[in-house]
N, C-alpha and C positions, 0 to 999 in steps of 0.2 A: 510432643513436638519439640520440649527445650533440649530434649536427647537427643531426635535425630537431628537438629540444629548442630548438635556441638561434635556431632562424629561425622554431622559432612565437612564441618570446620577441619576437623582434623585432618580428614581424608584429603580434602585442598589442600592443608598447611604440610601434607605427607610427601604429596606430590610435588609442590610448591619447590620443595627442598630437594626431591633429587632433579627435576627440572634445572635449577637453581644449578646444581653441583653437576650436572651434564653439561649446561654452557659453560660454566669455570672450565670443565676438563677437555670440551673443543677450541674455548681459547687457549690454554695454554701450549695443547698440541700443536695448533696453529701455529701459536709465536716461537716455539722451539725447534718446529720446521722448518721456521725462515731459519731462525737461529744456524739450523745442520745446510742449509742452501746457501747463508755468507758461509760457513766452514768450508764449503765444495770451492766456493770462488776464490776461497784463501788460499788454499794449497798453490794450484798454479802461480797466484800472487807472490810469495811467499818463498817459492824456490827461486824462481826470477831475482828478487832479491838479492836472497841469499847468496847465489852464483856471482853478482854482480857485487856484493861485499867480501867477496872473501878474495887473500890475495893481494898483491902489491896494487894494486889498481888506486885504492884511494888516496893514497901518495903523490902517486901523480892528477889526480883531477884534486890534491888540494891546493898545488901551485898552478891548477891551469887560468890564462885570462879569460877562457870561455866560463869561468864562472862570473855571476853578480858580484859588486859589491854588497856588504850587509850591512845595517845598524843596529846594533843588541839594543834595544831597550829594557832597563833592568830598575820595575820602581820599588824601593827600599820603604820600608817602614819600621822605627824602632830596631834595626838591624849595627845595633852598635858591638855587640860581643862578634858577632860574626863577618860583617861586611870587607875590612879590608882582606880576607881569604877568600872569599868566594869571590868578590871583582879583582883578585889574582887569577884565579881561573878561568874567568871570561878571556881578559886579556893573555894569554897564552893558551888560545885558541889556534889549533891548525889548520889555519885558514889564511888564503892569499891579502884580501881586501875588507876589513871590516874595521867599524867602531864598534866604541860601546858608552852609551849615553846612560847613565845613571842616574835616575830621578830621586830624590830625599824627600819624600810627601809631607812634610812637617812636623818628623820626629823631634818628639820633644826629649829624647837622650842623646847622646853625644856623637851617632851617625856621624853627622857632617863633621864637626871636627878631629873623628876618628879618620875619617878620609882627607880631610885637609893635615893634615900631619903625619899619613903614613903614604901619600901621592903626593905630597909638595904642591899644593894646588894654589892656584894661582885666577884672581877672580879679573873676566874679560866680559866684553859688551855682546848684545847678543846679535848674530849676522847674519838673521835672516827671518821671514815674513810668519806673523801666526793665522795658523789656517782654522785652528780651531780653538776656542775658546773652552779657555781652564782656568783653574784657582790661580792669582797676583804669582807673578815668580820673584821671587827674592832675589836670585843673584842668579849669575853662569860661574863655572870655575872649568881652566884647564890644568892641565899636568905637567909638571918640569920634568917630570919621569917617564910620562908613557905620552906621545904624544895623538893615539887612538884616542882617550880618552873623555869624555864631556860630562861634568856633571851640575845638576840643575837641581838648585834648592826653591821648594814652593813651600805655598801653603794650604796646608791637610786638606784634601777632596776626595781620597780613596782611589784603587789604581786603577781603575777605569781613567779617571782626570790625569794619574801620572803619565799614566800609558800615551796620553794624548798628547802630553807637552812636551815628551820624548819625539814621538811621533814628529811634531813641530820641531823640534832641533835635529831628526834625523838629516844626516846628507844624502847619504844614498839610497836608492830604488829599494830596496826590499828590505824592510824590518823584522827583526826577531822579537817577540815581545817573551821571558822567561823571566820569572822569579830573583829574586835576589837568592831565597836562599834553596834554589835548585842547581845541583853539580853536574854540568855541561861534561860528558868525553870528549876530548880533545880531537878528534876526528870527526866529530856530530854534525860541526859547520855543511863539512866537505861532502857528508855521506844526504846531510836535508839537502843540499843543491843540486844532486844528481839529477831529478826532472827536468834540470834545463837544459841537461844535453844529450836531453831524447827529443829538440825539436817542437814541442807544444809549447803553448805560450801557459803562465804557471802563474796564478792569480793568488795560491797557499797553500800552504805544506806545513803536514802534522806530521811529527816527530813521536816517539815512544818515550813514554814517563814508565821509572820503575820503581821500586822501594828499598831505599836507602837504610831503613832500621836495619840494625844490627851488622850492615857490611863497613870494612875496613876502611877509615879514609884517611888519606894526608892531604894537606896542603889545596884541600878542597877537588880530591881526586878519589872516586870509589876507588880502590886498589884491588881490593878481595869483594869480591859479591856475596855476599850471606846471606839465609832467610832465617829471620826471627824467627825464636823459637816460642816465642808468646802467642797465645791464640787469637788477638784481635790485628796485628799486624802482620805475621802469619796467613792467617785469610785473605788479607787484603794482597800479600804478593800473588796468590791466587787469581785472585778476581781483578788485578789489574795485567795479567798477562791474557786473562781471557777477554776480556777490553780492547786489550791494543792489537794481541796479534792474532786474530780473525774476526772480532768484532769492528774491527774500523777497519780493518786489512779489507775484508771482505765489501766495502762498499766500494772501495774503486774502480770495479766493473758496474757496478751501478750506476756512477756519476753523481754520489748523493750525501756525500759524508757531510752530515750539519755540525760534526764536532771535532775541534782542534784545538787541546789543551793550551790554557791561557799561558800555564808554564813553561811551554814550548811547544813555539807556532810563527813561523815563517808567512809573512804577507807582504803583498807588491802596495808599496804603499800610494802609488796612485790610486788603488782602487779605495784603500782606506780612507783617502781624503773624499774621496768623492763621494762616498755615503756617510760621511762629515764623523768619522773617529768611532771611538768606542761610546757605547751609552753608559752616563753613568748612572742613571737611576734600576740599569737592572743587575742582579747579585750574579750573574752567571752572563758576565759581560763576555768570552772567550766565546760560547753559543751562541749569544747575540749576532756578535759582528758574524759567525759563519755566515748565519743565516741572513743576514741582509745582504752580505756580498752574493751567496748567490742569488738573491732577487735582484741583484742590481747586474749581474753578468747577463741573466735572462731577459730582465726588461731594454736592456741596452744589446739585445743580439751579441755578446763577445763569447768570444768563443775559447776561452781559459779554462783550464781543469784546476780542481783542487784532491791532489791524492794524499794520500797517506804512505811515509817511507815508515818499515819498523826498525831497519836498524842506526838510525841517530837517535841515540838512548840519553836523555838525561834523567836523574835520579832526582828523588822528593822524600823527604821524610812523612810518613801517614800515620792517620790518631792511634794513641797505644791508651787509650783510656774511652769508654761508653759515651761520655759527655761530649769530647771532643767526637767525637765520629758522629753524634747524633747533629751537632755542629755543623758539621760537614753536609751531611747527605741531605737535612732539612734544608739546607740553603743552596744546592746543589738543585734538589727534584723543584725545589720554587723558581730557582728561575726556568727550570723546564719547564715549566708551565707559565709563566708570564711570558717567555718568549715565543710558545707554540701559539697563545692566547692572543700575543699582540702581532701573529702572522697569519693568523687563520685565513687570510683570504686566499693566501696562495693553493691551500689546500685541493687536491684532486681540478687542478687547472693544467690543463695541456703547454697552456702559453708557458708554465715553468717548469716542462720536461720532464725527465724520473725527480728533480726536486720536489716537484709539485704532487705527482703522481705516485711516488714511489716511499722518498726517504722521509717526506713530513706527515704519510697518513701513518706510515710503520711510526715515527717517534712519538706520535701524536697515541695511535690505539697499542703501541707495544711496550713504549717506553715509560710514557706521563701515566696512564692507566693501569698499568699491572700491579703495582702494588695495592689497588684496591679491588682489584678483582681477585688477587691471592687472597687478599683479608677475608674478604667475602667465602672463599673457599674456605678458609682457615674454620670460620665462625658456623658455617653452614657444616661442612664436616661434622665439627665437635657435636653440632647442636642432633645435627643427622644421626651420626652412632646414638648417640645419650638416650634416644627417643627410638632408634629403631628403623629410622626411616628411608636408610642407605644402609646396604651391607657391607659387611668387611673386605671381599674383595674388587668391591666398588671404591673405596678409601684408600687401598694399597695399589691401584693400579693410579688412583688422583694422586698421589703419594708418590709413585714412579716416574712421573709424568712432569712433574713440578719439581723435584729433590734431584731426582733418579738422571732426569733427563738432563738438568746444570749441570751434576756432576761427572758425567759421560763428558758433555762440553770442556769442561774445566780440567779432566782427564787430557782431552785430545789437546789443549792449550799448552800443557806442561811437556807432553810430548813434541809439540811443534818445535817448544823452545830448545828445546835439549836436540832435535833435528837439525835446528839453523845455525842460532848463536849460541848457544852453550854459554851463557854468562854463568850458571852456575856450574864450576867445575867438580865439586865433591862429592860423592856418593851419599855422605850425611845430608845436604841442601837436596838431593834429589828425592828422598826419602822421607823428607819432612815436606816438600812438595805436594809429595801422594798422601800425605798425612793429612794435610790441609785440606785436596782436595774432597777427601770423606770427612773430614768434621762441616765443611764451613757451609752445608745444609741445615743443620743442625743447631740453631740459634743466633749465628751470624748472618744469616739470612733475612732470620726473622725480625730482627733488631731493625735490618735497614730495612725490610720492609712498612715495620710500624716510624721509624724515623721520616721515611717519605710520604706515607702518609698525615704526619702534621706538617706536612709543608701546604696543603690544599688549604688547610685551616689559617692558615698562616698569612697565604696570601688571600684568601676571601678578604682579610682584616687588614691588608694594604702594606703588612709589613714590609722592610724594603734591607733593615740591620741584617748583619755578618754574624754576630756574638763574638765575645772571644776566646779567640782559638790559641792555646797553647801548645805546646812544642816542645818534643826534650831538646830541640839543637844537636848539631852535628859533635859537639866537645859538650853537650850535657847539661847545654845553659838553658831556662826557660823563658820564651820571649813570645809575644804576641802576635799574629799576624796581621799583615796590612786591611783598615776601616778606613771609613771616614770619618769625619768627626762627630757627625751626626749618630753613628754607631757608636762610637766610643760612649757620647752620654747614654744612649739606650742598655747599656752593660755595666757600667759603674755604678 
C-alpha cells in the first residue's frame, strides 16, 4: 500500500510539473503576443514620426508662439561636481518660452554654493502661493546671468518633495520634471511639444531616455553616441530601446500608457495640482502620478491624451555594476507593485476606458507578475529534466518562447532604430547592438528577473528606502543619487 502511495505521489508530482510548465508556456506566449500586437501599432506610430522629425520643420515649430510655455523642474541631490554643466544645458535649450527651476533637496556638499558662485545668484522673496505642501524652504535665489533661471534651497524630503516645490514655483502651464544629471538635446523641448499642434488637448508627454555610458560628451552634450562595450550596460542600451521605441510607442493607439519616465516627462500642471503633486511615500513616484492622472481625466470626463513622442531623446547614465542594477530594478518592480496595489479598484472597470480595461490588467498580469512566473518556469524546468518529467523538446521550445521570443523583439527594436533615427552612426555600434541582442537572454535577464523578484519581499515588509546608488558621472566622478533622508540612514 506504502508503494502504491508513493508512485501515485509521483505520478501526481509528474503531472503536477508539466501542467505546471504548460501554463508557464501559455503565459508567456500570451504576453509576447501582445508584445508582437504593440510592435504592429509601432510601426505606423513610428514612421508618422519619423517623417514628422526629419527635416528643417523643427526649427521652425521651435520659435513658434503656438507652442506652450515650459518650467524645467530639475531637483539636485549631492550634484556638486556636476551641476553647474548640466544646468548649462538646460538653459541653452532650443526652445522659444521656458524656465528652469532648480530644486537643491538639502545637499549637504557644496551644490548650492557651486551654483551661487558660477550663476551670481542672488537671494529674492518668494511670489507666489504653495499649493502643495513640502519640506521648510530655506531660501529662493535668482540669477544676474540667466534671468530663466530660479533656484530653490530646501530641506532633504527626496524628489518627489523637490519635484513638488518646483512644481509650486513653476510659472508656466506645463512642467518638465528631468534629472539633474540627465543630458537634454537641444531640440527635445521643440520636438516633446509637437502634440499641441495636432489640436488635442495634452494632459503629458513622454520623451525617450537613452544610455549615455560610453558616448562622447562636452559641455553636457552627447556629441558622439556610443554603445558600451561592457556587458551590463551594453544590455541595458538594448533593453532600453526595446522599452521606448515599441514598447511605449505601441500604447498610443491604445490610450493607455501608465508610464513616463520621471527623467523626462512633460505635464500640464493643472492637472498636477489637482491630484495634489507627486506622492512622496512611493519609490516610483513618475508611475504614480501617471496613473492617478489618468484616474482623475476619467473620473472628471476630460477628454486629454497622454502619448508618447520617441524622438526627444534625453540621455542617462545606467548601472555598470550587479549591486547597482539590482538597486535599480528592486526598487523599480516595488513600486510596480505598490502602485498597481494601491489602484486596484480601477481594475477591469468600464468607467476607466482601455485604462481600466486594457493597460492596468496588462501591467498588472504582464508586468508586476512575470518575473515570477519565469521563476516558476525556471525552477519547474530544471526540476522537470532532473527527474524526467518533461522532455527536451518540451524545454527547448519553453526556451524559444521566453529567450528566443525577447530576442526576435529586441532584434526588431535595433532595426527600428537604425530605420528612423540612427543615433548610432558606426558600423562597430551596430554590431555590438546585435551582440547585445544575443547575449542579453543569457544571464542578464536572469539577474533582473531574480532582482524583481525580491522587490515582493520587500514590500510585503513595508519597505519604502531607494539604497544607494552610485554612478561613475559623466567626467568619472562618483556621487550618490537623490534619497530622502529617511533613506540615507537606512544605507549608512
Amino acid at each position: 500500500m506504502i508503494g502504491f502511495d508513493a508512485a501515485t505521489a509521483e505520478t501526481i508530482f509528474r503531472h503536477g510539473i508539466r501542467w505546471t510548465e504548460t501554463g508557464v508556456l501559455v503565459y508567456f506566449v500570451v504576453l509576447n503576443s501582445f508584445y508582437l500586437f504593440l510592435l504592429l501599432l509601432t510601426i505606423p506610430e513610428l514612421w508618422t514620426n519619423a517623417r514628422m522629425a526629419m527635416g528643417g520643420k523643427i526649427d521652425g515649430i521651435a520659435t513658434s508662439d503656438a507652442l506652450p510655455p515650459i518650467s524645467l523642474i530639475v531637483p539636485a541631490y549631492n550634484e556638486e561636481v556636476t551641476i553647474a554643466d548640466s544646468l548649462r544645458s538646460f538653459l541653452t535649450l532650443s526652445y522659444m518660452r521656458f524656465e528652469v527651476v532648480l530644486v537643491n533637496d538639502g545637499s549637504p556638499d557644496g551644490t548650492l554654493q557651486r551654483l551661487i558662485d558660477t550663476y551670481d545668484l542672488y537671494e529674492v522673496p518668494p511670489a507666489f502661493p504653495v499649493a502643495i505642501q513640502t519640506k521648510p524652504i530655506r531660501a529662493y535665489y535668482r540669477s544676474r546671468q540667466h534671468s530663466r533661471l530660479l533656484v530653490i534651497d530646501k530641506e532633504n524630503g527626496g524628489k518627489a518633495d523637490s519635484l513638488n516645490a518646483g512644481i509650486n514655483a513653476a510659472r508656466f502651464p506645463y512642467v518638465l520634471a528631468v534629472d539633474a544629471d540627465t543630458l537634454i538635446e537641444p531640440d527635445a523641448l521643440a520636438r516633446m511639444a509637437r502634440p499641441f499642434l495636432l489640436g488635442e488637448s495634452v494632459a503629458a508627454v513622454g520623451g525617450t531616455i537613452r544610455v549615455a555610458n560610453a558616448c562622447h560628451i562636452e559641455h553636457g552634450r552627447v556629441r558622439d553616441a556610443r554603445v558600451d562595450r561592457r556587458w551590463l550596460p551594453g544590455c541595458q542600451v538594448v533593453e532600453y530601446l526595446r522599452a521606448f521605441l515599441f514598447g511605449r510607442l505601441g500604447w498610443n493607439r491604445l490610450g493607455g500608457n501608465l508610464i513616463i519616465s520621471g527623467a523626462f516627462g512633460l505635464f500640464r500642471r493643472e492637472y498636477v495640482l489637482s491630484i495634489g503633486g507627486y506622492q512622496t511615500g512611493n519609490v516610483t513616484e513618475d508611475m504614480d502620478l501617471v496613473v492617478r492622472l489618468h484616474r482623475f481625466l476619467h473620473e472628471h470626463k476630460i477628454r486629454a491624451v497622454i502619448p508618447f513622442v520617441p524622438d526627444p531623446v534625453a540621455w542617462t547614465e545606467v548601472p555598470v555594476t550587479r549591486r547597482v542594477l539590482r538597486l535599480q530594478r528592486e526598487r523599480w518592480h516595488r513600486g510596480l507593485i505598490a502602485t498597481l496595489f494601491s489602484h486596484r479598484d480601477v481594475m477591469l472597470r468600464p468607467k476607466y476606458g482601455r485604462f481600466g480595461m486594457v493597460a492596468f490588467p496588462f501591467f498588472l498580469f504582464g508586468e508586476m507578475l512575470s518575473p515570477v512566473v519565469e521563476a516558476i518556469g525556471y525552477v519547474l524546468g530544471a526540476l522537470g529534466l532532473a527527474i524526467g518529467a518533461i522532455n527536451i523538446p518540451m524545454a527547448i521550445f519553453l526556451f524559444l518562447v521566453t529567450a528566443g521570443y525577447g530576442m526576435l523583439l529586441s532584434l526588431v527594436a535595433v532595426a527600428l532604430e537604425e530605420l528612423s533615427f540612427q543615433r548610432y552612426r558606426r558600423w562597430s555600434d551596430f554590431g555590438r547592438l546585435l551582440w547585445f541582442v544575443l547575449v542579453e537572454p543569457f544571464g542578464f535577464r536572469q539577474f533582473t528577473v531574480w532582482y524583481r523578484l525580491q522587490a515582493f519581499w520587500r514590500y510585503a515588509r513595508g519597505e519604502h528606502s531607494w539604497g544607494m546608488m552610485r554612478r561613475e558621472g559623466f567626467a568619472g566622478a562618483q556621487r550618490p543619487t537623490q534619497q530622502s533622508a529617511a533613506d540615507q540612514a537606512q544605507t549608512t
